[in-house]
ROSEPA-618111 format. One record per atom (N, C-alpha, C, O, CB): atom name; x negated, y negated, z negated. Coordinates in steps of 0.02 Angstrom, whole numbers. Glycine has a CB too. Example, Ala and Ser with C-alpha at 12.3 -4.5 7.8 and 13.67 -1.06 7.14 Angstrom:
! residues 2
   name        u        v        w
      N     -660      284     -390
     CA     -615      225     -390
      C     -660      165     -390
      O     -712      166     -423
     CB     -565      224     -452
      N     -642      112     -354
     CA     -684       53     -357
      C     -645       -2     -394
      O     -670      -57     -402
     CB     -704       30     -286
//
This chain:
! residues 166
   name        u        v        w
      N    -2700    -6742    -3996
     CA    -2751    -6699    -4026
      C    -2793    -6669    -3970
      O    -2772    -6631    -3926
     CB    -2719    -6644    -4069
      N    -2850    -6688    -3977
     CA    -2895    -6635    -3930
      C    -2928    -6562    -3971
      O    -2941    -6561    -4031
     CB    -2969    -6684    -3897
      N    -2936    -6507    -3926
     CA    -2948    -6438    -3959
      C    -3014    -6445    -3919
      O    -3031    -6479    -3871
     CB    -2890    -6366    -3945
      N    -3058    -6383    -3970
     CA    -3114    -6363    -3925
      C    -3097    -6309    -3868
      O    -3070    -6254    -3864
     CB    -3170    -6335    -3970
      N    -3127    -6353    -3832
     CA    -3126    -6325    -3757
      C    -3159    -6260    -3761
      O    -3119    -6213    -3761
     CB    -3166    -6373    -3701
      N    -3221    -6243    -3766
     CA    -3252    -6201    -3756
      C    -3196    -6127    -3810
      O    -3194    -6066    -3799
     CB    -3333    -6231    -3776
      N    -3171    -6157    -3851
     CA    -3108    -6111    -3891
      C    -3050    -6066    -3857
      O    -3022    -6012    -3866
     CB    -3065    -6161    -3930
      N    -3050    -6129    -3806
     CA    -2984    -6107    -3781
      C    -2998    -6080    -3727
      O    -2966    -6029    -3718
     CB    -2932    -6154    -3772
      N    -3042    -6097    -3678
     CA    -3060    -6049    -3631
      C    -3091    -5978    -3646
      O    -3106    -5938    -3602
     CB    -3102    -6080    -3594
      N    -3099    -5966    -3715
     CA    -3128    -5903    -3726
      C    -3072    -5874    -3725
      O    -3061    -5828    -3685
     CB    -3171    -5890    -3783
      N    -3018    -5900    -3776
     CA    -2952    -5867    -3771
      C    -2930    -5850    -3699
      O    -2939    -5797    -3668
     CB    -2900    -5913    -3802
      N    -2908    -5890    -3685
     CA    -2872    -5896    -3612
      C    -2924    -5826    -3577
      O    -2898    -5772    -3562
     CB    -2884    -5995    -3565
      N    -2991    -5838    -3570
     CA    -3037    -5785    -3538
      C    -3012    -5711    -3549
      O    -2994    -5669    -3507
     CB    -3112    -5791    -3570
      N    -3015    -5707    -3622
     CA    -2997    -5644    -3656
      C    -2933    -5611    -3638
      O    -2923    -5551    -3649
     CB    -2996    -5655    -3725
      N    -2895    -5646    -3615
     CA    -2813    -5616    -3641
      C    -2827    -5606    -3553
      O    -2826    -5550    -3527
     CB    -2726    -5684    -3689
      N    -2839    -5661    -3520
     CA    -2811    -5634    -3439
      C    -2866    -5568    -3432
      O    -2849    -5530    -3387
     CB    -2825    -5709    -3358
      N    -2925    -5548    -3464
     CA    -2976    -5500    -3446
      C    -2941    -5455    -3463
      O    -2929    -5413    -3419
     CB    -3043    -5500    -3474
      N    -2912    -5444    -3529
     CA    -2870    -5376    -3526
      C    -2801    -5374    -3514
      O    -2762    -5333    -3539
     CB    -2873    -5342    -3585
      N    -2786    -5423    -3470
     CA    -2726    -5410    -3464
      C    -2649    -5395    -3502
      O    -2603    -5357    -3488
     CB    -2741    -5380    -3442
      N    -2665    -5459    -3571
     CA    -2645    -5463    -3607
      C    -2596    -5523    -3636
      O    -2634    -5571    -3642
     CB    -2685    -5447    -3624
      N    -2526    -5543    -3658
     CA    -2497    -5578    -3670
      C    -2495    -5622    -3732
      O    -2529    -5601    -3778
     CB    -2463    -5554    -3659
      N    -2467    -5672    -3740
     CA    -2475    -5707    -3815
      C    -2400    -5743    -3816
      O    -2373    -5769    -3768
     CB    -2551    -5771    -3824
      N    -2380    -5740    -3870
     CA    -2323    -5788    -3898
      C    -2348    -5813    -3960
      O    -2405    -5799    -3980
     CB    -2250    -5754    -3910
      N    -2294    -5862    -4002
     CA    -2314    -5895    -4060
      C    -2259    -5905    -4094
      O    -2210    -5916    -4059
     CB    -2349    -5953    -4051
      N    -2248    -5906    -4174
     CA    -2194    -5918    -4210
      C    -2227    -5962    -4249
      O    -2266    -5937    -4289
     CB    -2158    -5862    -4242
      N    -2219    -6044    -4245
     CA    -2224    -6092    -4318
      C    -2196    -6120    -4332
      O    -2148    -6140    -4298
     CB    -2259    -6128    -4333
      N    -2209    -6141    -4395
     CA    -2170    -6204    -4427
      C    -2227    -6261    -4461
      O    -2228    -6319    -4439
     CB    -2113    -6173    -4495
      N    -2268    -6244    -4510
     CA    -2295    -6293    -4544
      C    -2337    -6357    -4483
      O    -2348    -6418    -4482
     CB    -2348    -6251    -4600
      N    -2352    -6289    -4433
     CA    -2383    -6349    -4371
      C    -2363    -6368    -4328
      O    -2388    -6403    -4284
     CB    -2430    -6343    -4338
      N    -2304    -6343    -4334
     CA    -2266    -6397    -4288
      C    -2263    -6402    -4192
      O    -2248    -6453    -4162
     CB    -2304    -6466    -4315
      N    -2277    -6356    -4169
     CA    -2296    -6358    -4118
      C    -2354    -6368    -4087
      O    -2358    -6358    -4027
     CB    -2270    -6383    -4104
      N    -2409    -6391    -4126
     CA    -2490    -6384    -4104
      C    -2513    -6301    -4068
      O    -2539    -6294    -4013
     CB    -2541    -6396    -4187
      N    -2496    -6250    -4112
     CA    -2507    -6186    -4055
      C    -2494    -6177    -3988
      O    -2525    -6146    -3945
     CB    -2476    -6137    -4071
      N    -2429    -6217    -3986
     CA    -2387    -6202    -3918
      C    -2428    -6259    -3885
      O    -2441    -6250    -3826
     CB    -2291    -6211    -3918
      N    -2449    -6308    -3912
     CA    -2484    -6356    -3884
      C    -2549    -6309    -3841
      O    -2562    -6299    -3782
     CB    -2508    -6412    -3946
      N    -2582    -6286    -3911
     CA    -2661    -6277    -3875
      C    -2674    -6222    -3822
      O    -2721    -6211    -3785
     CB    -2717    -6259    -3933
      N    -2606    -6187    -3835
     CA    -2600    -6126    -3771
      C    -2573    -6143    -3730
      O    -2569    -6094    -3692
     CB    -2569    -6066    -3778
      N    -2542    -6199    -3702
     CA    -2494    -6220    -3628
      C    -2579    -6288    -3602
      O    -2588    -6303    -3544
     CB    -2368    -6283    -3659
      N    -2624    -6313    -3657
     CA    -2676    -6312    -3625
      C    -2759    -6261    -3602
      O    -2815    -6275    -3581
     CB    -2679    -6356    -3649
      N    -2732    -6217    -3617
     CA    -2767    -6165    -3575
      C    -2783    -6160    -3511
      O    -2734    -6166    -3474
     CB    -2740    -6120    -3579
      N    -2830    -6153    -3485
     CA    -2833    -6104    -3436
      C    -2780    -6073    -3403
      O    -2745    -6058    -3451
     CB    -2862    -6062    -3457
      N    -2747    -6050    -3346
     CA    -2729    -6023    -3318
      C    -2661    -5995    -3374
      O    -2647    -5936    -3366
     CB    -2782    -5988    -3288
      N    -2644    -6010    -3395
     CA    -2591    -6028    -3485
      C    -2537    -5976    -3450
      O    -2516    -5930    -3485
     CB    -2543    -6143    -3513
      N    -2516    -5982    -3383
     CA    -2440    -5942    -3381
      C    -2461    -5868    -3389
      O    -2433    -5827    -3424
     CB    -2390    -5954    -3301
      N    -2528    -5855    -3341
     CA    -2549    -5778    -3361
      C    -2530    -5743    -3418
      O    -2509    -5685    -3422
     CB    -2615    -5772    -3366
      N    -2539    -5784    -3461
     CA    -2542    -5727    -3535
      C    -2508    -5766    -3593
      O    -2497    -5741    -3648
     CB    -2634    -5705    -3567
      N    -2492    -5829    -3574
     CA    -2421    -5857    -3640
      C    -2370    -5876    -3619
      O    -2360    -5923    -3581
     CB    -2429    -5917    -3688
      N    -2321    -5827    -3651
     CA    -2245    -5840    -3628
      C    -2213    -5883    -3677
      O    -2153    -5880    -3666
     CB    -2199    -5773    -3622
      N    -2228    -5926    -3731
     CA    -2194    -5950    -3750
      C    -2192    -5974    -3834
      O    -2246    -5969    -3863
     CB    -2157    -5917    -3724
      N    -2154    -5990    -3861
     CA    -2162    -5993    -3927
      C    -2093    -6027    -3963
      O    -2049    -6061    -3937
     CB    -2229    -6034    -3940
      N    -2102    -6004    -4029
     CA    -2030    -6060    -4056
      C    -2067    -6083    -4131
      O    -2103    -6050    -4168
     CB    -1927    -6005    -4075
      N    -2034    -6170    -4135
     CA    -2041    -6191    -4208
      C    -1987    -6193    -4230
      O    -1938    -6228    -4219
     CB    -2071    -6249    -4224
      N    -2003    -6140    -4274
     CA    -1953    -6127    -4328
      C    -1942    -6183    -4394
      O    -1961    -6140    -4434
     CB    -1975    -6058    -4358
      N    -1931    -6227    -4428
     CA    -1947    -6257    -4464
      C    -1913    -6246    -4549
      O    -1939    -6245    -4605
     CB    -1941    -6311    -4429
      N    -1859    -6240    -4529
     CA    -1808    -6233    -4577
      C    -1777    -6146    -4590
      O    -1764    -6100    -4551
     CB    -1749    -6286    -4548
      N    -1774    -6155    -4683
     CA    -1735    -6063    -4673
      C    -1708    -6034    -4610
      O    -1736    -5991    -4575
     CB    -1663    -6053    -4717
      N    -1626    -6072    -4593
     CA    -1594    -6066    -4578
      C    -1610    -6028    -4496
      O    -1590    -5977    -4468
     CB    -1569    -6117    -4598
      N    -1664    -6092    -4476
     CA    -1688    -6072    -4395
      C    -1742    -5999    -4393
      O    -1757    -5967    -4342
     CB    -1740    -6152    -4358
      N    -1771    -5985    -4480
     CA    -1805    -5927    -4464
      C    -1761    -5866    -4470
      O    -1789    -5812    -4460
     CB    -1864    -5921    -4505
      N    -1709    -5867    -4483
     CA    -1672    -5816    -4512
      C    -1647    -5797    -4453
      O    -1651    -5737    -4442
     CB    -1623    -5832    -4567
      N    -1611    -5845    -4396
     CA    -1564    -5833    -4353
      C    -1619    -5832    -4296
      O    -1604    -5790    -4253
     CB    -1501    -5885    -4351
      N    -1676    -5865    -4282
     CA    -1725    -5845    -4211
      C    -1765    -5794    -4239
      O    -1782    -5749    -4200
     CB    -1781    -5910    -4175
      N    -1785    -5789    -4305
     CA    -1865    -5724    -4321
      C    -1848    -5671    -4353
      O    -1888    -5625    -4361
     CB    -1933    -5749    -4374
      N    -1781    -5670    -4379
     CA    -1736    -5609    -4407
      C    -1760    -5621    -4490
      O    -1719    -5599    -4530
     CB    -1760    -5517    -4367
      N    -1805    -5645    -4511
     CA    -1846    -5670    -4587
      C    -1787    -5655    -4641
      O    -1730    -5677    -4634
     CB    -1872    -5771    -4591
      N    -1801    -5629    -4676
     CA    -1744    -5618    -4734
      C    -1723    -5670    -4761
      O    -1762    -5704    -4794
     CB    -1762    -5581    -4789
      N    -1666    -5684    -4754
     CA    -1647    -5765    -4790
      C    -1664    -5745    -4884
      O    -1693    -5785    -4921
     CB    -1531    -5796    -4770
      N    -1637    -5679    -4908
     CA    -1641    -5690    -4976
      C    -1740    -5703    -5017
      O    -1761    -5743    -5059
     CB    -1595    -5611    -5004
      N    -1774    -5645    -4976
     CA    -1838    -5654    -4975
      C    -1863    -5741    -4972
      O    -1881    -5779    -5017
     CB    -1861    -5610    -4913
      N    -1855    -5747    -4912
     CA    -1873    -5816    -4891
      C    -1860    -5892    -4953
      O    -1901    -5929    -4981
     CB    -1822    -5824    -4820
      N    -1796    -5889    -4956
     CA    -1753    -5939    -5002
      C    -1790    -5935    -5051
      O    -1800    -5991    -5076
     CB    -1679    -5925    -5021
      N    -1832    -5870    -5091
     CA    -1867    -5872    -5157
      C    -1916    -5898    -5154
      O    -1933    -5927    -5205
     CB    -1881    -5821    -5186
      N    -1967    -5900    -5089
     CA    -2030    -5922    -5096
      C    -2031    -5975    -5017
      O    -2077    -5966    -4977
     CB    -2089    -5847    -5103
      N    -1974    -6032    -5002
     CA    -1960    -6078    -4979
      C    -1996    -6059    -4919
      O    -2029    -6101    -4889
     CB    -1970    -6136    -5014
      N    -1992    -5982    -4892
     CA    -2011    -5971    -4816
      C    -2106    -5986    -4822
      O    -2142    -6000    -4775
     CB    -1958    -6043    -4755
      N    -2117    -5981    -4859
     CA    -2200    -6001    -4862
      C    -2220    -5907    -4903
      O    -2210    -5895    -4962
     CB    -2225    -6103    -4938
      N    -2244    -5861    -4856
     CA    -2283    -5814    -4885
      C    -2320    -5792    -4835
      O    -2330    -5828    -4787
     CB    -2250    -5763    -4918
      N    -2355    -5707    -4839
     CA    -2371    -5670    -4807
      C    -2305    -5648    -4772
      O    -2289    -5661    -4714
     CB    -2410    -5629    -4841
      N    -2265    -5608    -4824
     CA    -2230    -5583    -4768
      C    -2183    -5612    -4731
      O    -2169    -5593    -4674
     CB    -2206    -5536    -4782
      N    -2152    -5663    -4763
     CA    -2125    -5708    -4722
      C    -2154    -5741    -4652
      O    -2124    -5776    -4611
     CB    -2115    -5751    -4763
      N    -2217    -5720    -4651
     CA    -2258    -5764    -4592
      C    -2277    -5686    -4566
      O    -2266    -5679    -4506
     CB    -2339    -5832    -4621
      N    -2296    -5640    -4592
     CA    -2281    -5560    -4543
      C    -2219    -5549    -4500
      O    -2216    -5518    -4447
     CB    -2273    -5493    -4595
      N    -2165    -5582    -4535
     CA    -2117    -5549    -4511
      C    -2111    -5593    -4441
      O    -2108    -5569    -4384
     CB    -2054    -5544    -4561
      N    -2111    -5676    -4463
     CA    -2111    -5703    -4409
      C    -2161    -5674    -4344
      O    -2139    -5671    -4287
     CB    -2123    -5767    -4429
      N    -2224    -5654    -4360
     CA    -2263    -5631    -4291
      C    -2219    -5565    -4249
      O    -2202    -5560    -4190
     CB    -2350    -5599    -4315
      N    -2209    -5516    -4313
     CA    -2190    -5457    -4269
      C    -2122    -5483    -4217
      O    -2109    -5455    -4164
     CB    -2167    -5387    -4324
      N    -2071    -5559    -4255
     CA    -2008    -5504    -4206
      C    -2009    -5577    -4144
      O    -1958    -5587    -4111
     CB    -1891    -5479    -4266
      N    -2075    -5626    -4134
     CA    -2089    -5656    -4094
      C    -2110    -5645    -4044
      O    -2099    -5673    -3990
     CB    -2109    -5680    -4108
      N    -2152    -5589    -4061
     CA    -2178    -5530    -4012
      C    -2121    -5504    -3994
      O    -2105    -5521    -3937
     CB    -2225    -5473    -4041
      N    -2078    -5464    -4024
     CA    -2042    -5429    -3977
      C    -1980    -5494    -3939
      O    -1951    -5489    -3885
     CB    -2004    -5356    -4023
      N    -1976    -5538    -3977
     CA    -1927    -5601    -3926
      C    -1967    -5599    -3866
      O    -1924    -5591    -3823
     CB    -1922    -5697    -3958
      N    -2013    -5601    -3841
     CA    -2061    -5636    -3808
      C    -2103    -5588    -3769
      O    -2148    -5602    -3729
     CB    -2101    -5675    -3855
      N    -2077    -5525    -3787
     CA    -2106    -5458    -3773
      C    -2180    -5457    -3758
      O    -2201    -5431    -3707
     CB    -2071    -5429    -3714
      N    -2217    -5483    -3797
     CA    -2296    -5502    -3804
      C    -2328    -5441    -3833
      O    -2314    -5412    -3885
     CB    -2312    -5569    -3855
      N    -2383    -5425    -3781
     CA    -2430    -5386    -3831
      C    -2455    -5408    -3913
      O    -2461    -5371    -3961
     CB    -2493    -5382    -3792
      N    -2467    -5487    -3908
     CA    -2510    -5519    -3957
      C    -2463    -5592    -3982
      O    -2434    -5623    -3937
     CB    -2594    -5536    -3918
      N    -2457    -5613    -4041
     CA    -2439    -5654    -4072
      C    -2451    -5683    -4142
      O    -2465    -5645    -4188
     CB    -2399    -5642    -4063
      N    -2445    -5745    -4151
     CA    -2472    -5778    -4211
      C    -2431    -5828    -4242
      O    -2399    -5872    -4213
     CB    -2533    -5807    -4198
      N    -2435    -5818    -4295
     CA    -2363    -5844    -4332
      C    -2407    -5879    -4393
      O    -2460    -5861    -4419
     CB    -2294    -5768    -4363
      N    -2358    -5948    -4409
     CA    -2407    -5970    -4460
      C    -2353    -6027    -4480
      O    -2330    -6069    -4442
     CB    -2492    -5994    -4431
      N    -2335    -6016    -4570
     CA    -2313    -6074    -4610
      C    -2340    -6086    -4665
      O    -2389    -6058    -4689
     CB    -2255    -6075    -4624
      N    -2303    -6136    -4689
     CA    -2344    -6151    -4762
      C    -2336    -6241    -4772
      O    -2291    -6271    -4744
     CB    -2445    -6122    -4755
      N    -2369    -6262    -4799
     CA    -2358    -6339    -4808
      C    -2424    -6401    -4805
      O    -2475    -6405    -4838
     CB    -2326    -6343    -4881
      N    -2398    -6445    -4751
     CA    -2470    -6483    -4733
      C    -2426    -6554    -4786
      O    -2418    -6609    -4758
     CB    -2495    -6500    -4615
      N    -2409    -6547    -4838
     CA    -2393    -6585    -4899
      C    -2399    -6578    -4966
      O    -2372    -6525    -4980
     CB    -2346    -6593    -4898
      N    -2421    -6605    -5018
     CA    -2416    -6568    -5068
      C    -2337    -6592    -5084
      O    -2313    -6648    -5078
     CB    -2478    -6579    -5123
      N    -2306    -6533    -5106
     CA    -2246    -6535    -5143
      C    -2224    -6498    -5213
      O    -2262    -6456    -5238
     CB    -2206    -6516    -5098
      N    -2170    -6513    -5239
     CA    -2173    -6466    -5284
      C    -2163    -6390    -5292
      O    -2178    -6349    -5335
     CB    -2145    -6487    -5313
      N    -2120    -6385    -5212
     CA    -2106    -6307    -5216
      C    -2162    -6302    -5179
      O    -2140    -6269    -5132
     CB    -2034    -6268    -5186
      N    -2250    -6316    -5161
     CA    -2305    -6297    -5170
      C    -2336    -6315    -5232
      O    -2394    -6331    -5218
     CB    -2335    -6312    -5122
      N    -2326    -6321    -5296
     CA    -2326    -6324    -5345
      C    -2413    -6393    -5302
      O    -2473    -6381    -5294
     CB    -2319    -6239    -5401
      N    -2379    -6443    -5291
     CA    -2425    -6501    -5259
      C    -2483    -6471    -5233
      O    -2536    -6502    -5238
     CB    -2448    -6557    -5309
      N    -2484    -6402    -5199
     CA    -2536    -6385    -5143
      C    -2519    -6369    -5075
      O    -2468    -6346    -5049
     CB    -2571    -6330    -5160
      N    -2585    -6391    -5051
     CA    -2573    -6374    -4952
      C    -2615    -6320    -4937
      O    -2676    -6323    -4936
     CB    -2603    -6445    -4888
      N    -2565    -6244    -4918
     CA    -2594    -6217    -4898
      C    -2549    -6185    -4856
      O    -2497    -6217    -4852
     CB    -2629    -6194    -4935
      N    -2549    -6119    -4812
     CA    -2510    -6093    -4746
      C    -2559    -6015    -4767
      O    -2615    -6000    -4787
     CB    -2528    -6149    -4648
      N    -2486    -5980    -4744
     CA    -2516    -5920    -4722
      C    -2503    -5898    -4643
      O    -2444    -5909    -4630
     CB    -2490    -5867    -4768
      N    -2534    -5874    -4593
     CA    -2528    -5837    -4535
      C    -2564    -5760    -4524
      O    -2615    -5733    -4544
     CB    -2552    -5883    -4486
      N    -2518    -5747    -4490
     CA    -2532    -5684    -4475
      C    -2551    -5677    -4389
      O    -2550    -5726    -4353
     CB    -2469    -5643    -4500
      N    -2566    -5615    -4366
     CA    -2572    -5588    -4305
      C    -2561    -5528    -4287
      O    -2594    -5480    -4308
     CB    -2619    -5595    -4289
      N    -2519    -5523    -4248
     CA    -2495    -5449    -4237
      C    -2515    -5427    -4154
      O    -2520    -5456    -4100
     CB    -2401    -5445    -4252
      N    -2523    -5365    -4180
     CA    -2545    -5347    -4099
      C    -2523    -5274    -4078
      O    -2551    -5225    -4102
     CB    -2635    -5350    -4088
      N    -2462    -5269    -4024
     CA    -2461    -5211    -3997
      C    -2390    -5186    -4066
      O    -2369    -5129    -4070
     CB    -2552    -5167    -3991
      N    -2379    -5214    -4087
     CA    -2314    -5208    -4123
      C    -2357    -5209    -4215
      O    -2314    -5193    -4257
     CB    -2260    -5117    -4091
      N    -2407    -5219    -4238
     CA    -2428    -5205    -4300
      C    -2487    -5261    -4305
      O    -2531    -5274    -4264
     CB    -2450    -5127    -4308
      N    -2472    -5292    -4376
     CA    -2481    -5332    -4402
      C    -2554    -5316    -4413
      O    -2569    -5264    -4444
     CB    -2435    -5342    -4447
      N    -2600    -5355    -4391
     CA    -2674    -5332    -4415
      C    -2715    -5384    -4424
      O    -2768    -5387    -4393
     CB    -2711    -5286    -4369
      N    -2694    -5433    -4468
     CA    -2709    -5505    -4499
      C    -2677    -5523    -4537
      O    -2643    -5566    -4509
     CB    -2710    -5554    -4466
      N    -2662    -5519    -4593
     CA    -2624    -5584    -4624
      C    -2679    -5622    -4684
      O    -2723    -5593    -4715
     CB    -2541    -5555    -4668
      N    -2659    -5692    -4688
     CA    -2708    -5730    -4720
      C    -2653    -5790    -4761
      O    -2594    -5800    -4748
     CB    -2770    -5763    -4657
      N    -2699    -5825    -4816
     CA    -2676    -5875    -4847
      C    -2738    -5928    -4841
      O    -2791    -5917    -4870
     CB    -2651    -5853    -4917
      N    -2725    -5987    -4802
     CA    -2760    -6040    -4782
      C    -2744    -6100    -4842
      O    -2685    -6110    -4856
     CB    -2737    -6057    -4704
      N    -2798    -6141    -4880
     CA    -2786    -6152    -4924
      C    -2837    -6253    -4926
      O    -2897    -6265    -4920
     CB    -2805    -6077    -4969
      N    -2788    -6291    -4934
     CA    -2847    -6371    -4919
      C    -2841    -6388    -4972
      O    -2813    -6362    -5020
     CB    -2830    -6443    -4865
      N    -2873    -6440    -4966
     CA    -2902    -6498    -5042
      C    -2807    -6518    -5034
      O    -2775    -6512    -4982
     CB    -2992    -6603    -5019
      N    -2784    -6537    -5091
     CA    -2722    -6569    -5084
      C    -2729    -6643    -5068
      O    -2677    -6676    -5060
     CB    -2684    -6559    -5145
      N    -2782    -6668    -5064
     CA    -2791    -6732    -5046
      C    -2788    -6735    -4959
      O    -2795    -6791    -4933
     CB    -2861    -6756    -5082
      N    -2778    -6681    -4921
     CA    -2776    -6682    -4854
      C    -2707    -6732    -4823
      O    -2653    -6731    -4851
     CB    -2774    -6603    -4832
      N    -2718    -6761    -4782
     CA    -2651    -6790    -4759
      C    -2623    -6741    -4707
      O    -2665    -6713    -4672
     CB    -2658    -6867    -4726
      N    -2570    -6728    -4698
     CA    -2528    -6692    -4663
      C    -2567    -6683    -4606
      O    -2611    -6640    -4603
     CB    -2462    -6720    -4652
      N    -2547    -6741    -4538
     CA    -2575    -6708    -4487
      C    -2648    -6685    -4486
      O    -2666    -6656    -4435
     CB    -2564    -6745    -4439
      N    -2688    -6694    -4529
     CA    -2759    -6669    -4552
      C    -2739    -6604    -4555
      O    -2738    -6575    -4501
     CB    -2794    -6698    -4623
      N    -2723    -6570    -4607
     CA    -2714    -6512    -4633
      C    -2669    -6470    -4559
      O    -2674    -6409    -4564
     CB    -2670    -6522    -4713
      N    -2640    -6487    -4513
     CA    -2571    -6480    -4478
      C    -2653    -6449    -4414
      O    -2671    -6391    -4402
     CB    -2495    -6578    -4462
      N    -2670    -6487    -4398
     CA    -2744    -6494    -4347
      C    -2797    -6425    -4380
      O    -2812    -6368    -4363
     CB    -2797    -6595    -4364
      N    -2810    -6471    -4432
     CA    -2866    -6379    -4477
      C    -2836    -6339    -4438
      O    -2859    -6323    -4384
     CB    -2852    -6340    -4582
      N    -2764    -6310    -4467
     CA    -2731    -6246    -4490
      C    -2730    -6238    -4426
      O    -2752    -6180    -4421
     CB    -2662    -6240    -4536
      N    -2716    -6261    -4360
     CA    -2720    -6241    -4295
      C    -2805    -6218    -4281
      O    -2817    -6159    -4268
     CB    -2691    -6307    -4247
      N    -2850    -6258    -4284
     CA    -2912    -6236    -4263
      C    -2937    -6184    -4284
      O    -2962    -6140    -4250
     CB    -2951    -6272    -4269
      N    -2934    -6186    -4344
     CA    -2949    -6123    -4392
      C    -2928    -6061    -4373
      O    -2960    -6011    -4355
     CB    -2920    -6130    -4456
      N    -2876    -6069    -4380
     CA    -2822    -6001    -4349
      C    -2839    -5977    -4275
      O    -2831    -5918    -4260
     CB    -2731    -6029    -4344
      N    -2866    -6031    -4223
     CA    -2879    -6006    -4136
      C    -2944    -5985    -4162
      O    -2972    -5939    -4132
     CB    -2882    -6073    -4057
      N    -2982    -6016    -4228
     CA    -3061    -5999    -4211
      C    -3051    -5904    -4258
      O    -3099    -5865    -4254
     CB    -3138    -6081    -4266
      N    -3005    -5888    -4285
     CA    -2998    -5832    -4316
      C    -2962    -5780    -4276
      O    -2978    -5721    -4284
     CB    -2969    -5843    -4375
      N    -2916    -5795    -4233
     CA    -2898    -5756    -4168
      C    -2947    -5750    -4114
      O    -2928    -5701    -4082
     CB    -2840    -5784    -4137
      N    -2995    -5773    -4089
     CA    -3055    -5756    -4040
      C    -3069    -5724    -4098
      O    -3066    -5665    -4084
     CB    -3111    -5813    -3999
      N    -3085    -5731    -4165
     CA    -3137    -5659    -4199
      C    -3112    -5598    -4184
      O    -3153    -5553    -4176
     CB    -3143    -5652    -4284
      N    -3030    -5580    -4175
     CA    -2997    -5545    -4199
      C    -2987    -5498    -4102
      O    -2980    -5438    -4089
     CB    -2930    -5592    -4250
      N    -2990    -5545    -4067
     CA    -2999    -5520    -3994
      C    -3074    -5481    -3973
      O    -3088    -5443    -3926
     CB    -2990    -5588    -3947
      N    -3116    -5510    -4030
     CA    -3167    -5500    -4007
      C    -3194    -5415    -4046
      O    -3233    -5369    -4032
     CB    -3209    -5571    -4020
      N    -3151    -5429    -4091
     CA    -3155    -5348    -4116
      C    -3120    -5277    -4064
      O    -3134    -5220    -4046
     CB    -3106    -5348    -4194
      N    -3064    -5330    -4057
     CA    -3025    -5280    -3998
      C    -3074    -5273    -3937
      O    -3065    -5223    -3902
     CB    -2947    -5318    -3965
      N    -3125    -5316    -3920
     CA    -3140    -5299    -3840
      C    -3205    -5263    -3867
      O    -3220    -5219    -3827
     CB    -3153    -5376    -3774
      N    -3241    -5264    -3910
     CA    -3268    -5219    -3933
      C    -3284    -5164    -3921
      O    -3332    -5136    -3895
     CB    -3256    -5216    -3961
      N    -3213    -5140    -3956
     CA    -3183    -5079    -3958
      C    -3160    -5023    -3909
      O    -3151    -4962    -3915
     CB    -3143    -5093    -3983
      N    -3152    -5087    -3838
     CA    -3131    -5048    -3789
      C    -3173    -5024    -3744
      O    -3151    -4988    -3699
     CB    -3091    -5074    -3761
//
């Protein structure tokens, strides 16, 4: 997979300007985040790391995720994908982190839709969460690719409010 460049160097720009960290918690993509941040820019500065979680079992015991919560809505929600950012961040002791599941398949426990929710937390508090939503006609790694770009092109928005601000 190639990412936009000009994306990722904004990222990468942003986080080493303020002196700022990143981790990542996914599952539906599989490792594409951890992908597009270890090709960064200057990547060790400001990302320590990431885990794919894929299965209940691995979110319960690496992201702390409520197994009973989770089990009801097959690990695919908001807060299930909140919870994953906040305690990735603190694994990872990151200012900033982004967490994102959901399903690049239609299935039935997506009642045959592809969609993902992620969140972004920053500084210990959740100040993003979203439900990302495709044609069900998407093929997996299609939808798997979106849900990554989408999500880096919605975190530079979300940095860019922060530098704003400061």
């Amino acid at each position: 997979m190639e990412f936009q460049q000009n994306l990722l160097n904004y990222i990468s720009e942003a986080l080493i300007t303020t002196n700022e960290t990143i981790s990542i918690a996914e599952s539906v993509t599989s490792g594409l985040f951890q992908l597009a941040f270890s090709q960064m820019p200057n990547a060790g500065m400001f990302y320590k790391g990431g885990i794919t979680a894929y299965s209940l079992a691995q979110k319960v015991k690496l992201l702390n995720v409520d197994e009973n919560e989770a089990d009801l809505c097959d690990c695919v929600s908001e807060s299930v994908s909140e919870t994953m950012a906040l305690n990735v961040a603190k694994l990872f002791e990151t200012d900033w982190s982004i967490a994102v599941t959901g399903y690049a398949n239609p299935i039935r426990n997506s009642t045959y839709k592809i969609y993902s929710y992620y969140s972004f937390a920053y500084k210990g508090e959740i100040i993003l969460s979203k439900k990302l939503e495709l044609h069900p006609k998407t093929q997996a790694l299609g939808a798997q690719e979106y849900y990554t770009e989408f999500i880096l092109g919605c975190f530079k928005s979300e940095i860019n409010k922060l530098l704003i601000l400061k």
